[in-house]
N, C-alpha and C positions, 0 to 999 in steps of 0.2 A: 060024433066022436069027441074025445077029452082036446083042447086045443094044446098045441103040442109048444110048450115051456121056452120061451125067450132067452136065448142063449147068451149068459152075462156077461157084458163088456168087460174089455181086458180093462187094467188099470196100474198104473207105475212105470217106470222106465224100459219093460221090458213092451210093453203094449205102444212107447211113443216109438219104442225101435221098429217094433211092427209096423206101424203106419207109416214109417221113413221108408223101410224098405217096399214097401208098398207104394208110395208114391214113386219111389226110385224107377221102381219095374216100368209104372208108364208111363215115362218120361223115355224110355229108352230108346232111339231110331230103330225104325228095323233094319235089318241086313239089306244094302243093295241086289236088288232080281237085275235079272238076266239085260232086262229093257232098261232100267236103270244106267247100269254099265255101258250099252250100247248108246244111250243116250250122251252120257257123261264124255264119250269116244268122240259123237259129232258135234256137242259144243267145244271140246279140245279143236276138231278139226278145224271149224268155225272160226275161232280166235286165230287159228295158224289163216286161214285164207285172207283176216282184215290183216295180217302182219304184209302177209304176200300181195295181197293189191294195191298197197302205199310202197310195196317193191317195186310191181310192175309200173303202178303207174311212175316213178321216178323214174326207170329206163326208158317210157315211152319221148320221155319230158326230151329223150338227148335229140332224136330224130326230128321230134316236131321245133324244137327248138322253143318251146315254150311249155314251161309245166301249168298254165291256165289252159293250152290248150290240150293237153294231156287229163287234165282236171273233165275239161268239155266230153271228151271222148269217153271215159271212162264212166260217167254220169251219164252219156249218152247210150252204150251200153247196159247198165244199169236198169235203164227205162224200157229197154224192149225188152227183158228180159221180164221185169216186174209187169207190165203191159199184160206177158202172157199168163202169170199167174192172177193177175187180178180178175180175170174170169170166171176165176171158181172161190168157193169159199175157204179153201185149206181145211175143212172139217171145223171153222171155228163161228161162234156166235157171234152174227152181226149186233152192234148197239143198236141202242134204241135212241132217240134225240132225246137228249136229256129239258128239253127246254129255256138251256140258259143260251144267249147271244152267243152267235159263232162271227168273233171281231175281223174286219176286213184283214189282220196282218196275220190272222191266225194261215191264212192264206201264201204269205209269200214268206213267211220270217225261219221257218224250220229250211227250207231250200236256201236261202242265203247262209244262215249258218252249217249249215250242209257244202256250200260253196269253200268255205270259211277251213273248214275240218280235211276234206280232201285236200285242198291246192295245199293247205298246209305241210300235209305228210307226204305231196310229193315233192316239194318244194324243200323242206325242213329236211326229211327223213334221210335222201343220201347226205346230204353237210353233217347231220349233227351223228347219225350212226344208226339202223333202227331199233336196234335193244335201248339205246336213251331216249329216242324221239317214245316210243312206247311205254317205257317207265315214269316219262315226264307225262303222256296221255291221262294212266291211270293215277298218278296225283292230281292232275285237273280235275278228274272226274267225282274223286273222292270228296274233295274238299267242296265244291260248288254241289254236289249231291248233300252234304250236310247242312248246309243253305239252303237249297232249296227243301228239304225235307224240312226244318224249323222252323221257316216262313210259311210253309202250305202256297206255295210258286199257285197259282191258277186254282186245277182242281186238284191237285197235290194235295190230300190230306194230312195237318203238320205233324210231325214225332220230332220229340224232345231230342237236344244234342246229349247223347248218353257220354259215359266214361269209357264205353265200347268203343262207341267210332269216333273221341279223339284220340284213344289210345291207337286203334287200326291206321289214324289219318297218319299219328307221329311215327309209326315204323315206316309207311310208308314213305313218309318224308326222307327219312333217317337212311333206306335203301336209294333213294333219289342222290343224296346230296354224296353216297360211297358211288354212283355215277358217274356224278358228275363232275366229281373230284379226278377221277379215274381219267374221263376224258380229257380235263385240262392237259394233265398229266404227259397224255400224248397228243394232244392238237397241234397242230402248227398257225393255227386262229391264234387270234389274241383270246386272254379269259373275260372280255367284253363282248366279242362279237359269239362266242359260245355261251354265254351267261344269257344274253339276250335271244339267240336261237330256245334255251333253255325255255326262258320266262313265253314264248309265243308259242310253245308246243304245251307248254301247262294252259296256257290260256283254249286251245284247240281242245283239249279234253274238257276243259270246262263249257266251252260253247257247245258240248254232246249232249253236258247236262241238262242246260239248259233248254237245249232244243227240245227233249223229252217231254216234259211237262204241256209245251204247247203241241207235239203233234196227238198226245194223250189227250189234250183237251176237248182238239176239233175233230178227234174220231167219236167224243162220246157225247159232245153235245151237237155234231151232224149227224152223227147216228152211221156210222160206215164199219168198213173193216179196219184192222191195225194196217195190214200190206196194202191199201188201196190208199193209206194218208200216209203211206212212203211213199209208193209211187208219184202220189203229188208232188212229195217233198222233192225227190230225185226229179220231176221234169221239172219243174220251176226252177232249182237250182242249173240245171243243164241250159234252160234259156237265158237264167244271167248270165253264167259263164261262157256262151257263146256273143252275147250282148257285148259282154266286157271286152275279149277277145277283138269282134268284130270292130268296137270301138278303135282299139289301142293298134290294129294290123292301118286302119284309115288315119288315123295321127300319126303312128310313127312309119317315114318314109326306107329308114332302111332295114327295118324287120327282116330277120330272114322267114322266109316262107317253108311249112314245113312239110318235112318229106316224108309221106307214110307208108310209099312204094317200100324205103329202106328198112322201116319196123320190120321184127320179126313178128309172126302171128302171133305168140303169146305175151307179147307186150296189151294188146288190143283185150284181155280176158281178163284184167282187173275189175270192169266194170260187172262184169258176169258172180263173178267173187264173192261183192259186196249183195246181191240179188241173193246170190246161193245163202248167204248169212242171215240176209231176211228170211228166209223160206225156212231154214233151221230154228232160228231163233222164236218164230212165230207159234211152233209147232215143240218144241223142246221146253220154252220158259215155264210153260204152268205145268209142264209134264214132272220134270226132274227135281222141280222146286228153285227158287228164286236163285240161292245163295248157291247153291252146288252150280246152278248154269252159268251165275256170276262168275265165280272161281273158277272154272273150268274155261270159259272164255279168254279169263286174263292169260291163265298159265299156256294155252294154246298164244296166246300172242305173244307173251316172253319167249317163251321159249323156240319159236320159227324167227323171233326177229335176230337172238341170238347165233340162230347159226345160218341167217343171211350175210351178218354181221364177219361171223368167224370163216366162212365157207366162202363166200364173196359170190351168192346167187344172184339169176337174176341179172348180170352186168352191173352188180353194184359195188361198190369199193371193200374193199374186200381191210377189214379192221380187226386188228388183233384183240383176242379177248381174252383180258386177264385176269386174275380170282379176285381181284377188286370187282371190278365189272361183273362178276358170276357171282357174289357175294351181294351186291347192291339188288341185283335182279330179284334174286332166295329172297333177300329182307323185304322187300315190295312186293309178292306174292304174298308172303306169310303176313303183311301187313293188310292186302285186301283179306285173305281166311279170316282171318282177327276179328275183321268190320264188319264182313257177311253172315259170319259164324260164333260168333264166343255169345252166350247172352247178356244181355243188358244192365249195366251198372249203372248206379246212380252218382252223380257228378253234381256236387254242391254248387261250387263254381257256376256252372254253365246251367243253372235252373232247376238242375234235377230231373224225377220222371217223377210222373203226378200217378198216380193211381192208373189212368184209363192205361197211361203209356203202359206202365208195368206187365198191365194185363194183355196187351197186346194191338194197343192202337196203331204202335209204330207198323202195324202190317195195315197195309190198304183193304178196303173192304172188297166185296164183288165187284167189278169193273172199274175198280182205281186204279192209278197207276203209282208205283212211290219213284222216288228223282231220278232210279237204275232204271225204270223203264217196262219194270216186269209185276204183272197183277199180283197178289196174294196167291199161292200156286193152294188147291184144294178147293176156291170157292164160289166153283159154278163157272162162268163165262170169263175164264179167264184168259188172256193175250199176250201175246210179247207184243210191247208198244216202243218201234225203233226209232232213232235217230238220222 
């Protein structure tokens, strides 16, 4: 048969409109399904339960008389919980040992800074409020993840600092500082001793970040699961903080000793929380996709700690909130949306993106992790790798 005549390319401006809108179309997200949304629900819940376990454990802190050992308890909890998931695989693919050295501190350093992060937020969070102790988190988190992203921290694969995520990092900031303005405002602290609680609750979300990259390491060059290199992280951390604890009850003679008859039962279900967050997280990150579980997580934190804050749950001090403070919160959400979501600009200044970046290096390959903690969602064996 006649072979059938090659259809002539378009040509002129009406043909580059064509191929704009063409490229337009597949670029487009699809419409969230049914699973999506259900998804989107339990990392919202997610974030509400880490707001709520930095509650609980602060009320447990009053009984035991010690928020290290409130720290102890709640880690200890944790652990049996994580214990019994770690039986099964959660439907995910175990790694394979990548071959590189698994260093002795890869071993105890994610449970120290794990020590570090809780005693903090029970420690920090009723003084300082928890809608700020929380807003101060995710600027640690933000800012030490753009470090560690640019360095390539471990096996952190590096992505260039973009124009994206300093501009996400400065609203963020920008929400922070209508905070923390806010709180002076009404403290009865000095703005030293609130400035400084400030400065060590940014530092607490920074040490998340950091802890990420090494417990990502030792799960992929031991070859384990992501929830079986918590579970480490969490008993190791439980045996310093009972260490420390045990220390400091034998030096100091007039400790008061504390009383857990007087706890109520749901002071004791922070540590469960945190477990419940693993199990979510594990099983949601490569499902929903990185940045939507990202977002969804913070706004489930802002917004529970918010009206622990305004509602006074939990036995916590119960702190007025006002549209400063509700206005700092919006701008540091829309500040992480920014970082997670807008695409990538190029930033003269701070290096630029080189080509690979443009094209999509800043996404980790199959089994990487990048400084949030969460695989490349789409590419094969992928993991929530938690802190």
């Amino acid at each position: 048969p006649p072979r059938a005549r090659a259809r002539p390319r378009r040509r002129g401006p009406r043909a580059r409109l064509h191929k704009l809108a063409s490229s337009q179309r597949t670029q487009l997200a699809p419409m969230p399904s049914l699973g999506t949304s259900a998804g989107v629900l339990a990392a919202f819940a997610g974030g509400c339960g880490l707001a709520t376990q930095a509650s609980m454990n602060g009320a447990l802190a009053v009984p035991l008389h010690s928020p290290l050992a409130a720290t102890a308890v709640s880690m200890a909890v944790g652990v049996v919980c994580l214990t019994i998931t770690s039986f099964f695989s959660l439907g995910l693919v175990k790694h394979k040992p990548s071959g590189k050295p698994v260093l002795w501190w890869f071993w105890v350093a994610p449970g120290m800074i794990g020590v570090f992060f809780v005693s903090m937020g029970t420690l920090i969070g009723p003084k300082l409020g928890f809608s700020l102790y929380f807003v101060c988190i995710v600027v640690g988190q933000l800012i030490t993840a753009v470090g560690v992203d640019h360095f390539g921290v471990l096996d952190i694969p590096k992505s260039g600092v973009t124009g994206t995520k300093i501009t996400g990092v400065l609203i963020v900031i920008t929400g922070a500082v209508m905070a923390v303005l806010e709180r002076l405002s009404l403290s009865s602290s000095s703005p030293g001793t609130v400035t400084g609680l400030v400065l060590v609750s940014v530092a607490a979300g920074g040490s998340a970040s950091v802890q990420i990259p090494i417990t990502s390491a030792f799960t992929s060059r031991y070859g384990t699961y992501a929830h079986r290199s918590t579970l480490l992280s969490f008993a190791v951390g439980c045996v310093i903080t009972v260490a420390i604890y045990g220390i400091s009850v034998g030096v100091v003679d007039d400790l008061p000793k504390p009383e857990f008859k007087t706890a109520e039962w749901w002071m004791y279900v922070g540590g469960a929380l945190g477990a419940a967050y693993v199990f979510i997280s594990v099983h949601l990150g490569p499902r929903i996709g990185v940045a939507l579980f990202f977002v969804s997580v913070v706004a489930g934190q802002l917004t529970m700690s918010l009206l622990i804050d305004s509602l006074g749950l939990l036995n916590s001090e119960q702190v007025p909130v006002t549209p400063l403070r509700v206005a700092g919160v919006v701008v540091v959400f829309l500040g992480a949306v920014a970082f997670r979501f807008l695409p990538p600009m190029e930033c003269g200044p701070c290096g630029g993106l080189d080509a690979a970046t443009a094209q999509g290096d800043s996404a980790p390959a199959s089994g990487e992790h990048g400084a949030d903690g969460l695989d490349s969602p789409g590419k094969g064996d992928v993991e929530r790798d938690l802190g």
